[in-house]
VMD Tcl script that draws the C-alpha trace (Angstrom):
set ca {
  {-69.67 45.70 5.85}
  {-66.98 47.24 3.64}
  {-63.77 48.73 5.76}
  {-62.03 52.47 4.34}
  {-58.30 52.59 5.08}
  {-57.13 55.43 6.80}
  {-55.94 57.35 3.80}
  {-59.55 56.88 2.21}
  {-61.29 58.41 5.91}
  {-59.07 61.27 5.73}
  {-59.42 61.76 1.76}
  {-63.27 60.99 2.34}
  {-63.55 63.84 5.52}
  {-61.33 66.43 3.48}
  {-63.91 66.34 0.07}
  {-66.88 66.78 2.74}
  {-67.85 63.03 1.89}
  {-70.71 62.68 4.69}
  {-70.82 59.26 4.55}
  {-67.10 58.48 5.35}
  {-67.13 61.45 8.06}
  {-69.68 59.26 9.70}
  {-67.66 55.87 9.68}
  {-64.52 57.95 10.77}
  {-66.57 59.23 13.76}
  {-67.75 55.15 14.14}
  {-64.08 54.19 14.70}
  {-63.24 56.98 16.96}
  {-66.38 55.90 19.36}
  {-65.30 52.38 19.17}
  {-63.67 51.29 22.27}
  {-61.61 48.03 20.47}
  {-58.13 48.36 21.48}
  {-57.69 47.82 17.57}
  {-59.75 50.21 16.43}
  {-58.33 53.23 19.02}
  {-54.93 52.64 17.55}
  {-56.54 53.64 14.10}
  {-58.39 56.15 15.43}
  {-55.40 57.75 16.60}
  {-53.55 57.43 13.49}
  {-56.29 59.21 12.27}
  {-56.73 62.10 14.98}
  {-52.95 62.51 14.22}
  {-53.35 62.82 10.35}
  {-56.01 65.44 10.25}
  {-54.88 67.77 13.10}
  {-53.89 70.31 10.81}
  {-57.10 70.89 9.10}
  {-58.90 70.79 12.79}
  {-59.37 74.27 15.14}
  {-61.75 76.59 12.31}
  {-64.73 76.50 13.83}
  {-66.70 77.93 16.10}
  {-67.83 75.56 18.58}
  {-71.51 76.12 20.42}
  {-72.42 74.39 23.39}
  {-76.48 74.61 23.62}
  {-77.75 73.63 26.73}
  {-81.25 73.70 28.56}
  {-83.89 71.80 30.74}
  {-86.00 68.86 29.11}
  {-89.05 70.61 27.18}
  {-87.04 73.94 26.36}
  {-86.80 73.33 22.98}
  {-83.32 72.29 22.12}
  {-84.03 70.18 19.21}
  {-86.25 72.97 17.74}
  {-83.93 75.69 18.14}
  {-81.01 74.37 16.21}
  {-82.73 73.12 13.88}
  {-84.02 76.87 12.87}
  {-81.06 78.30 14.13}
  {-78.83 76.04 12.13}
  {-80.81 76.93 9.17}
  {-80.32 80.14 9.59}
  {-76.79 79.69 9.42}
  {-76.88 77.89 6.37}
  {-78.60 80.60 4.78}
  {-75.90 83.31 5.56}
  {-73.34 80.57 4.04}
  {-72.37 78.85 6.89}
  {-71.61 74.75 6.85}
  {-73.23 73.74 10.13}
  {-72.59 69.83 12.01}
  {-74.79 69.33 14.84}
  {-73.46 66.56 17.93}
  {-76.92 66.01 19.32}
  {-76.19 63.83 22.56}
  {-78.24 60.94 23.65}
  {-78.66 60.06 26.75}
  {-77.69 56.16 27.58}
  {-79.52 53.47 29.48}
  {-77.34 53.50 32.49}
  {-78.29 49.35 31.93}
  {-77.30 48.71 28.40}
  {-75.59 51.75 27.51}
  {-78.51 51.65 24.49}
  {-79.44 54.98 23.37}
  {-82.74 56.41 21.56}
  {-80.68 57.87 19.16}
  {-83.81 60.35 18.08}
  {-82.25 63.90 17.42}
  {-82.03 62.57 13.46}
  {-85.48 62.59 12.81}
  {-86.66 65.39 14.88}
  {-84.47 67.74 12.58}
  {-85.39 66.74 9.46}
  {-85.61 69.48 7.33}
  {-81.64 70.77 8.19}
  {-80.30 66.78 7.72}
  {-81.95 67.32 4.22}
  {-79.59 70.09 3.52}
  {-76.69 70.05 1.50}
  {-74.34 71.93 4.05}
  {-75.33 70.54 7.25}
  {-74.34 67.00 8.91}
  {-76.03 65.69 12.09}
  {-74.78 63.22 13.79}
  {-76.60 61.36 16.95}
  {-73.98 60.26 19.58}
  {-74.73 58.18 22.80}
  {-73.46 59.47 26.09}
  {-72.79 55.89 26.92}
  {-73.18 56.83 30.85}
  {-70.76 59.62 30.30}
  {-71.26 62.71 32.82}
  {-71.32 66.41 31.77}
  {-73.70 66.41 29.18}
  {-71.92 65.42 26.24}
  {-70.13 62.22 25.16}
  {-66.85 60.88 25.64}
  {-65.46 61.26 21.97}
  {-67.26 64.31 21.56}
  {-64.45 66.75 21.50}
  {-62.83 64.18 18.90}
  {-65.95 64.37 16.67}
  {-65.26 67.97 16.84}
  {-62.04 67.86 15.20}
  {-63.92 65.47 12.61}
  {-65.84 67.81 11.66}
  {-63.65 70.78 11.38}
  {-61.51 69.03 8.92}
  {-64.44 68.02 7.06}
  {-64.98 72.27 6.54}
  {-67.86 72.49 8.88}
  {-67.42 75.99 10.36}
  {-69.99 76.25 12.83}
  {-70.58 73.46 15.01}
  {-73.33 72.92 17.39}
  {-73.39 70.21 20.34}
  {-76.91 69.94 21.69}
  {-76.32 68.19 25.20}
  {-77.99 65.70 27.03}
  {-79.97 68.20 29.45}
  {-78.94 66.50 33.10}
  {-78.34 69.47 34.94}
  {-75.51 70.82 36.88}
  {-72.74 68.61 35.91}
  {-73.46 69.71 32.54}
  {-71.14 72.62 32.35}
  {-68.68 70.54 31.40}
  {-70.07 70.98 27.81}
  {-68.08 74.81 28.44}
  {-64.56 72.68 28.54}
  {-64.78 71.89 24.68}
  {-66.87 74.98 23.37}
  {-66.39 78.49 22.78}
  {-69.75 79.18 23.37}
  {-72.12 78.21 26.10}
  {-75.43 78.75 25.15}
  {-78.34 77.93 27.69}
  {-82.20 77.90 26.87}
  {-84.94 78.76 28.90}
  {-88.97 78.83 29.14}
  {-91.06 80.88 30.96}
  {-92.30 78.50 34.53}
  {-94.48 79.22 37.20}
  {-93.43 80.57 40.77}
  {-89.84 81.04 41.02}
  {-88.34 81.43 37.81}
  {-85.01 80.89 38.34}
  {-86.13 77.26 40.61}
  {-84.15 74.59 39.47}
  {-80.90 76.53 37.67}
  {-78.15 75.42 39.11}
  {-75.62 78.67 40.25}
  {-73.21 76.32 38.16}
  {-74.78 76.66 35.22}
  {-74.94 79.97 35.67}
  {-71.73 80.98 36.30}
  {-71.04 79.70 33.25}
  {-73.04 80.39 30.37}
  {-72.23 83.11 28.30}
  {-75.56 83.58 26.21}
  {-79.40 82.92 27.62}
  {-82.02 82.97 25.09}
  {-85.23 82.34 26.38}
  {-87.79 80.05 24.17}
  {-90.78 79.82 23.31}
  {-92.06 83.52 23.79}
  {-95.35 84.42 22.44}
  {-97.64 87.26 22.28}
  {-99.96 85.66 25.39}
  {-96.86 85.31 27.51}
  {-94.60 88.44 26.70}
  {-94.79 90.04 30.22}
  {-93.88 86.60 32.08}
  {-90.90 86.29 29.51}
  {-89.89 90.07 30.24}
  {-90.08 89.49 34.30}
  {-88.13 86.31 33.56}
  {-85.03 88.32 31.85}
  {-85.67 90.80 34.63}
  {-84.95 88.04 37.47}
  {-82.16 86.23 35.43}
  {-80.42 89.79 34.98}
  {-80.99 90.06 38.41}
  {-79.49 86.97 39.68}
  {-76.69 87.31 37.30}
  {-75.71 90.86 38.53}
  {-74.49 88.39 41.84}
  {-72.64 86.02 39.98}
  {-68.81 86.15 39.04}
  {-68.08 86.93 35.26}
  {-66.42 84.15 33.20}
  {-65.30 87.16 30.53}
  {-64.27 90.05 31.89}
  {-64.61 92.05 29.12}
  {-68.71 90.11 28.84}
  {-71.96 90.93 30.16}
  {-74.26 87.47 29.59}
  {-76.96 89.06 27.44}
  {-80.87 87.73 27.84}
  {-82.74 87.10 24.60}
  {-86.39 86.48 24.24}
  {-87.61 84.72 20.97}
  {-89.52 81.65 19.91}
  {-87.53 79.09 18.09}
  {-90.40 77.64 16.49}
  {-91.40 81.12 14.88}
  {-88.13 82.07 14.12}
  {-87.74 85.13 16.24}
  {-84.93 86.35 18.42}
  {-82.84 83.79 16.05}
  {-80.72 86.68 14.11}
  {-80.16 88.29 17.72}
  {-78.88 85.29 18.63}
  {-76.41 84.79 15.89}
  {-75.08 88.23 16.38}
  {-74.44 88.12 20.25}
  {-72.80 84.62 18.85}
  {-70.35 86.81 16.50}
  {-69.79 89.82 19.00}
  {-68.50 87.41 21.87}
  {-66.00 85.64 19.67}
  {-64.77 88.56 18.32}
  {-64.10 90.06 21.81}
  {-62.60 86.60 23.22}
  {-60.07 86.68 19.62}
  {-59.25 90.56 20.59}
  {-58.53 89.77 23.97}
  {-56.33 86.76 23.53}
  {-58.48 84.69 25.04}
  {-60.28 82.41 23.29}
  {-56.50 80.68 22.08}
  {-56.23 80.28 25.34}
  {-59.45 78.40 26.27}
  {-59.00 76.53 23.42}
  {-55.10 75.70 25.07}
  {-56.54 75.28 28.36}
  {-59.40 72.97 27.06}
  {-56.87 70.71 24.88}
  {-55.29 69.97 28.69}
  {-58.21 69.29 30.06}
  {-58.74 66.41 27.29}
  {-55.08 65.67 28.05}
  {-55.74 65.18 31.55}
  {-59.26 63.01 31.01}
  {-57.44 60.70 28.35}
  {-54.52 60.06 30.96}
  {-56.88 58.92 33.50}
  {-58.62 56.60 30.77}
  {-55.58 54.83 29.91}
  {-54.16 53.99 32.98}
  {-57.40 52.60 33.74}
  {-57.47 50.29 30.86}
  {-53.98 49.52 31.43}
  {-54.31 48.90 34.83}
  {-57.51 46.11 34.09}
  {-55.56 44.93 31.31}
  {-51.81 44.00 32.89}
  {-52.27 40.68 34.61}
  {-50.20 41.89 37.74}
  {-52.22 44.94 37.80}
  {-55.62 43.78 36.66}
  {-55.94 41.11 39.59}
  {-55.63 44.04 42.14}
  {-57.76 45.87 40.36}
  {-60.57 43.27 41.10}
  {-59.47 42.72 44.47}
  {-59.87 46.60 45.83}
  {-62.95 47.08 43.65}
  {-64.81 44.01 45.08}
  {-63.59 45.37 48.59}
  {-64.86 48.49 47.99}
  {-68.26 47.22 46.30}
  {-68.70 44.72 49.94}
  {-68.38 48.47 51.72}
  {-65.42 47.22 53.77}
  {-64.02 50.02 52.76}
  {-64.56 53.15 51.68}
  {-64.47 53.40 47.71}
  {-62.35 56.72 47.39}
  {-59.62 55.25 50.21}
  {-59.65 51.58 48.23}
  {-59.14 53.41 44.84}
  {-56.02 55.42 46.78}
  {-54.65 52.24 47.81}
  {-54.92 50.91 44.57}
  {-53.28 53.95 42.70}
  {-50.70 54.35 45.10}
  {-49.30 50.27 44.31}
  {-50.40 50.66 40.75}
  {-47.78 53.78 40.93}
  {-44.77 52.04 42.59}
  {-44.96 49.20 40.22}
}
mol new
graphics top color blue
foreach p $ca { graphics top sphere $p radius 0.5 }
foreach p [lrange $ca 0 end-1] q [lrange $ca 1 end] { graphics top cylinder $p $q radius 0.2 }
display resetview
């Protein structure tokens, strides 16, 4: 398999050369300790070309229609001259870490298009909905001059707003059920999402839809707002017929342009970067710790205490920080 150099990934990501964007994002998901010194090189180089997009988070229970919906909705954007890169998250055998890998085929018609990239990403056991490199792949794509990018997540519930660290939009779907509507939406979620469309609304099932929005209004009258200046709007539209998209798109538009007039989507986007800070911190000393030979052999020793329950996992992992720190 033919290597690129760094200066021919960066070169490659800057012309919109899909094909090099996609090994770049292969060497930033590679966990070799050679390959993460490259990718940082690499993270480093095109930093300045990064931060011009608008990132959308689009979340949702299995069978709401994820795939479906960006598909159309990210052809939609191409048509009012938007580039558009979809992250569509796998979800990982918790086994093998293998990953179906799917998301490719199921949106055909937009990977045909000129302007679009799609890229399929395991979570590789990853919680929150998205995977670990995913903000990374972000950046990727920004430099590459993809200006709207949308991260469909893995669809595992509540810990899943964590997807709203590295957006600027947190978009959730959701179909009409039976019984309690709102069964089974975690008040996480909830709290923070910042635009509910829900799918798959038809002429046969145009009242339930309406008594949905009704109860989610409801329900988030209760709730805290994440914007002060934002009142989550409820769309109804069918992704599949392309209605309720445009609606969509404009609530999309009108909350980024209050978050940029009220100084606050800078600061998400500071307050995320920490966040990333904070995660990556925790990742190296981890590898560190396994991979000093002083540190490593304690490592093994309070993990297989903790494992034989003869002690409690969270007090053996304190122990273990708290030598791993005076060292």
């Amino acid at each position: 398999m033919k290597t690129f150099s760094i200066e021919q990934l960066i070169e490659g990501i800057k012309s919109g050369d899909k094909r090099l964007l996609g090994k770049a994002i292969t060497l930033i998901e590679s966990k070799k300790p050679e390959h993460r010194e490259l990718a940082e090189q690499l993270l480093k180089e095109i930093l300045p070309f990064t931060g011009n997009s608008v990132r959308i988070g689009v979340t949702g229970v299995p069978g709401a229609g994820k795939s479906t919906f960006i598909e159309n909705f990210g052809r939609l954007l191409l048509k009012k001259g938007k580039k558009v890169a979809v992250l569509a998250i796998d979800p990982s055998s918790s086994l093998n870490k293998g990953s179906i890998l799917g998301d490719k085929t199921r949106m055909e018609e937009l990977a045909r298009e000129e302007n679009a990239f799609i890229r399929p990403s395991p979570s590789s056991g990853f919680l929150g909905g998205v995977a670990n490199t995913t903000f990374e792949t972000m950046m990727l794509c920004e430099a590459a001059g993809y200006d709207t990018i949308l991260i469909e997540t893995v669809g595992v519930g509540q810990s899943e707003v964590l997807v709203s660290d590295i957006t600027d939009v947190f978009l959730f779907l959701k179909i009409i059920g039976g019984g309690d509507e709102l069964q089974g939406i975690k008040r996480g979620i909830m709290e923070m999402v910042d635009i509910i469309f829900i799918n798959k609304v038809e002429e046969g099932n145009q009242q339930k839809a309406k008594n949905t929005k009704l109860e989610l209004l409801r329900a988030l009258h209760f709730l805290p707002s994440k914007e002060k200046n934002w009142k989550v709007p409820v769309l109804l539209g069918s992704a599949l017929h392309n209605t309720g998209l445009n609606e969509v798109d404009e609530k999309i538009d009108q909350f980024i342009r209050m978050k940029r007039e009220s100084g606050s989507f800078d600061k998400t986007r500071q307050f995320q970067a920490e966040k990333r800070f904070d995660y990556w911190v925790q990742e190296y000393i981890l590898q560190k710790a396994k991979e000093e030979q002083s540190t490593g052999d304690s490592y093994e020793l309070h993990k297989k205490i903790a494992s034989d329950l003869k002690s409690n996992p969270s007090s053996e992992a304190k122990r273990f920080v708290e030598k791993l720190l005076k060292k």
